[in-house]
N, C-alpha and C positions, 0 to 999 in steps of 0.2 A: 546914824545908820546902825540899826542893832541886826548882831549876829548872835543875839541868843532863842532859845527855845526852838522847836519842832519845823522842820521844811513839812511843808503838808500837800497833799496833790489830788485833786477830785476831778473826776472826766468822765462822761458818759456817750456811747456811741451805739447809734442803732444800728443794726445785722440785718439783714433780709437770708437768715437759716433760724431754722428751729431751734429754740431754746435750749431745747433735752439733748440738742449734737453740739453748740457750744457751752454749755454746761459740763458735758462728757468732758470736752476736748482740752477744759481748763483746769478743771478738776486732777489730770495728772499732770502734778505738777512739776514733770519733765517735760514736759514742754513748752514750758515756758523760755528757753532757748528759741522756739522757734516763731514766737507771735510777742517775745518782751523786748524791746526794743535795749541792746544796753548787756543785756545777757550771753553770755559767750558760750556757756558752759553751765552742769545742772549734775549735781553728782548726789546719788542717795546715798544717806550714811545709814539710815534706819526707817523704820515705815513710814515715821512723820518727820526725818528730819534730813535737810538738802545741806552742801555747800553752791553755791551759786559761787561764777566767775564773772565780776562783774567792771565792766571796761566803764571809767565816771571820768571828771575833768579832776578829779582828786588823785588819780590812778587808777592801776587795775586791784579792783578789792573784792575778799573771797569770802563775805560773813558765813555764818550759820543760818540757817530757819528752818522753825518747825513749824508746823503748819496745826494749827489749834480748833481748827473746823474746817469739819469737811460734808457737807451738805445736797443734798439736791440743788443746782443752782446758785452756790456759795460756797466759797473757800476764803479761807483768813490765816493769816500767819503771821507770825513774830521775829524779831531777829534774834540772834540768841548770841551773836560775835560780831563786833567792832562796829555794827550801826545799833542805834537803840530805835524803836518802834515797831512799826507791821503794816501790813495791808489787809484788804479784801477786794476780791475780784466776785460781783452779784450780778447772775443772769435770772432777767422776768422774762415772761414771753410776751407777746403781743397780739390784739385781734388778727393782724395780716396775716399771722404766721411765720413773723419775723420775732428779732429778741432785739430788748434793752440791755445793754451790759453798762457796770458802774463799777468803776473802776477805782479805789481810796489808799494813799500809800503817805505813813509819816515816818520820818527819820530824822536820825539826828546821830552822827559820829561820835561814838563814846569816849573816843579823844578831844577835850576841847581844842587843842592845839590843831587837830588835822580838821576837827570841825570849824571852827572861824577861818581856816585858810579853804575849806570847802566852800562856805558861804562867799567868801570872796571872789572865787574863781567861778561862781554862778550855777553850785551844786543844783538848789531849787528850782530855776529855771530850766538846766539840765533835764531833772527829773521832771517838768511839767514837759517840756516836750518829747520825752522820750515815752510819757507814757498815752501822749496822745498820739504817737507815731504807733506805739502799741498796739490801738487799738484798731486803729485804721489797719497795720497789718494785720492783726486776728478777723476784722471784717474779708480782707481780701480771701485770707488762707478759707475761711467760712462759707463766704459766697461762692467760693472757687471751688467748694466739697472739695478741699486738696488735705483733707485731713484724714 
């Protein structure tokens, strides 16, 4: 059983809202307390750079990210404290008038020690369902124009 290299997580959910309002909605990335499943908390230290409060089966952990693209329909960011990787969160639209969103997040604890007992305690899987819980709530808040 190896616990080395990258947890990786890739999820895609379709919206029935327009692309350019969940585009908006994810693009400030304060809100992601409110549609990231796992996120407690969203503090801006500077234009592109958050601490996130983040409740894991490792504990409660508070990295860094700054966010490296910020785009019509795309946002990406980095970690920059105690997890190493990044995501991106990518909204298309759709003939219906709905949106595809795509959702990519890698990490890896830059502690090996807290990272193999992460892996252990089923970090990865953690973060696979947490960010399909994600997205399902971002569908709801979207669908629901509760944004």
């Amino acid at each position: 059983m190896g616990v080395s290299g990258k947890g990786s997580v890739e999820i895609t959910q379709k919206i029935q809202a327009p692309a350019e309002s969940v585009a908006a909605y994810i693009s400030d990335f304060r809100n992601a307390k409110e549609w990231m499943v796992g996120v407690h908390g969203v503090e801006r230290l500077s234009e592109d750079e958050y601490r996130l409060l983040l409740e894991t089966p490792a504990g409660n952990l508070e990295p860094h990210v700054r966010v490296v693209e910020h785009s019509d329909g795309r946002i990406c960011w980095i970690y920059t404290s105690l997890i190493e990787g990044g995501g991106w969160v990518e909204v298309r639209p759709l003939e219906d008038g709905g949106s595809l969103v795509s959702y990519r997040g890698e990490f890896r604890l830059k502690s090996r020690v807290l990272d193999r007992a992460a892996r252990l305690v089923g970090l990865e899987r953690f973060a696979r369902l947490n960010g399909e819980r994600s997205l399902t709530r971002l569908r709801y808040i979207m669908e629901a124009r509760r944004y």
